[in-house]
N, C-alpha and C positions, 0 to 999 in steps of 0.2 A: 628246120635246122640246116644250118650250110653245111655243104658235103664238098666245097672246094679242097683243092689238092695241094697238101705241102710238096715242094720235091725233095725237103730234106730229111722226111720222114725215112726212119729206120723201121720196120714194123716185122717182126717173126712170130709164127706161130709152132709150137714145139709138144710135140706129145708123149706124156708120159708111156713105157714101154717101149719107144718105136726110136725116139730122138731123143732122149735120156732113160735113166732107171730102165736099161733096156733086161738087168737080169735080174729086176726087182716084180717078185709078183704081182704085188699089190698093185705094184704101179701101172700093172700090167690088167689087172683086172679092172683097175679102176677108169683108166683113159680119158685121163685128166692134159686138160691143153695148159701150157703156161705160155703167156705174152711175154715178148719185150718187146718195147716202142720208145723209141728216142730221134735225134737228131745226129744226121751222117755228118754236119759241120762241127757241130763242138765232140761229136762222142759218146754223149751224154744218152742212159737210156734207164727206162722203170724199169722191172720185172712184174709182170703182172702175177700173182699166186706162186710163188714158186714154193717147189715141193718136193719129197724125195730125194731128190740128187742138186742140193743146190751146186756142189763146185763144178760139175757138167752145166748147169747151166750159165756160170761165170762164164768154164772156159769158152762154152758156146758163142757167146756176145763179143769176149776179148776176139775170137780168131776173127770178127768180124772190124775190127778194131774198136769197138763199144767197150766204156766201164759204167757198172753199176753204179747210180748216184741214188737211186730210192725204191723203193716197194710198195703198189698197190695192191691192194686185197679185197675181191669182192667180200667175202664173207671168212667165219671163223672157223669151218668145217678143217680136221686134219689135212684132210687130201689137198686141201686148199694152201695154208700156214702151215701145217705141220703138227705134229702133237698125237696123242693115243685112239686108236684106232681100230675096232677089232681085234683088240688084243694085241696090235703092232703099234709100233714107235714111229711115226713118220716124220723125217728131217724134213724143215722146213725154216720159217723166217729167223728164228734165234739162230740156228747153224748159221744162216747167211749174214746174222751180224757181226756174229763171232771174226768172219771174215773181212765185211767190209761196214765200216761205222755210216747210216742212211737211215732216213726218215722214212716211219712204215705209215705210209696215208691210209685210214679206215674210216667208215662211216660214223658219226657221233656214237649212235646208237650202239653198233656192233665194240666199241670199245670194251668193255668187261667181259665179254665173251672171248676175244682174241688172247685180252692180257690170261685169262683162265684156262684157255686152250693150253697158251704156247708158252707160258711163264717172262713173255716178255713185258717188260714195265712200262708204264705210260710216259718214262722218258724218251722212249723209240717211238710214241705212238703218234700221231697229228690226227688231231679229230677235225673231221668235213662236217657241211652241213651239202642237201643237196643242188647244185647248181653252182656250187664250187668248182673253178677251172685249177690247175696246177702247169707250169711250164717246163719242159722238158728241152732246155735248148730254144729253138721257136718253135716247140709243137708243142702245141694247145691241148689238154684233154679235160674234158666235162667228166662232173663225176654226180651219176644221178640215182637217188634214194628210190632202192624199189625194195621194201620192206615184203615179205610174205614166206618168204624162203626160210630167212632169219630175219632177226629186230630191224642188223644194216646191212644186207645185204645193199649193193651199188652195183650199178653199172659204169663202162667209161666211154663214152663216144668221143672218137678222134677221128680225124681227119675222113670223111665218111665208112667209119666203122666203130660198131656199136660190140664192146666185148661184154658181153651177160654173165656169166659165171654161170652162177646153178638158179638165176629166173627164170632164162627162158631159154632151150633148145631148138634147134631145127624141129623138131617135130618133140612137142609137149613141155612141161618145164617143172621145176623142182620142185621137189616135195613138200607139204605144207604137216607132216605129222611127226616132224621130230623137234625138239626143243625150242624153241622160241617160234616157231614155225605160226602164221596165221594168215587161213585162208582165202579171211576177206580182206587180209591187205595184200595178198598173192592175188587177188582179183582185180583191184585198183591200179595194181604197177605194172600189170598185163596190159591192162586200158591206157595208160599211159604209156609204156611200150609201143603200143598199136598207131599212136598217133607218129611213128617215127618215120620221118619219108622213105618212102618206094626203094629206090634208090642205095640206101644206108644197109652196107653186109652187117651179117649176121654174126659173129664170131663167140660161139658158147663155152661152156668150161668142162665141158665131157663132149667126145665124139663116142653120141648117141645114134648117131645116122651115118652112113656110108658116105655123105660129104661131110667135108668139115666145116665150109658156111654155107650160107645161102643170102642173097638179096631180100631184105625184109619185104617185097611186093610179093616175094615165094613164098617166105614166113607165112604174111597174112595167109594166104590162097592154099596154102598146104598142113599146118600144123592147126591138130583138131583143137587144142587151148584156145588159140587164137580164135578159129573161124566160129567156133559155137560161143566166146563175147560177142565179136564182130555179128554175128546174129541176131543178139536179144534187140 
């Protein structure tokens, strides 16, 4: 996979508690990363999962002089989109349309679980298959089916970085025993993860680990998921 470099890439990575929802608990316990990535020439940027505090995250991008043009979603978890949660309410993609009218890209598969999370309709929704690219300005981002987490959970590789959601972590990767959850395809898209060059950062959807990426040649070499596939 080419790992060449836009220069006009925008790319931020923002953590819940610290860079938004800083007097939100949850948001606080949970340590959830949300992306934007767009293009410095036209303006144009995604938000990758936004959640909790979407108008801090507008204003975030605006002071950059970024507007929101659409929303990717690795999966349909609240903390992720938004929706009920432990007993909380977590604002998430329907607030953000409320605000600004954009196309929410999700995995085929994860569509019915998003619309049932977050009560958004399948008019907002664009269903991928994986290996589907989307254009942000002129950045390019791949959107790749790694089912085990959930039905569709995706990944996005852009411009050499690979944003995982809740597949894969710097060190181990998400849970295969809550609702749609399946093991042996959380084994397959590991394997397929594994094949991703050396080279390609790591960027996950919870800072699990004391960094918040790592170079997939670390991934391999350090995360016990990884290295006991890479074993058999």
């Amino acid at each position: 996979m080419s790992t060449a470099h836009n220069d006009d890439l925008y790319f931020r990575q923002l953590l819940s508690g610290r860079d938004f929802a800083v007097d939100d608990q949850l948001a606080n316990q949970m340590v959830n990363f949300v992306y934007a990535i767009g293009d410095r020439t036209t303006g144009e940027c995604v938000l990758i999962d936004p959640a909790y505090r979407v108008d801090e995250l507008i204003d975030t991008v605006q002071r950059d002089q970024m507007r929101v043009t659409g929303i990717l979603a690795t999966h349909y978890h609240p903390d992720h989109v938004g929706g009920s949660m432990m007993g909380m309410e977590i604002e998430g993609i329907t607030a953000l349309l409320d605000q600004i009218d954009c196309p929410v890209h999700v995995q085929r598969d994860e569509m019915p679980w998003v619309q049932r999370t977050t009560g958004v309709g399948a008019d907002h929704l664009v269903a991928h298959e994986s290996g589907d690219r989307i254009h942000v300005g002129s950045v390019e981002i791949e959107l790749i089916h790694t089912p085990g987490h959930t039905p569709g959970s995706q990944c996005f590789l852009v411009d050499g970085r690979l944003i995982a959601g809740d597949t894969l972590f710097l060190d181990g990767c998400g849970r295969t025993d809550l609702p749609g959850s399946d093991p042996a395809a959380m084994e397959q898209s590991l394997r397929r993860l594994s094949r991703i060059d050396d080279e390609v950062i790591l960027f996950p959807g919870h800072r699990y680990s004391v960094a918040s990426s790592a170079s997939m040649a670390s991934v391999k070499q350090h995360n016990w998921v990884l290295t006991s596939l890479l074993g058999d």
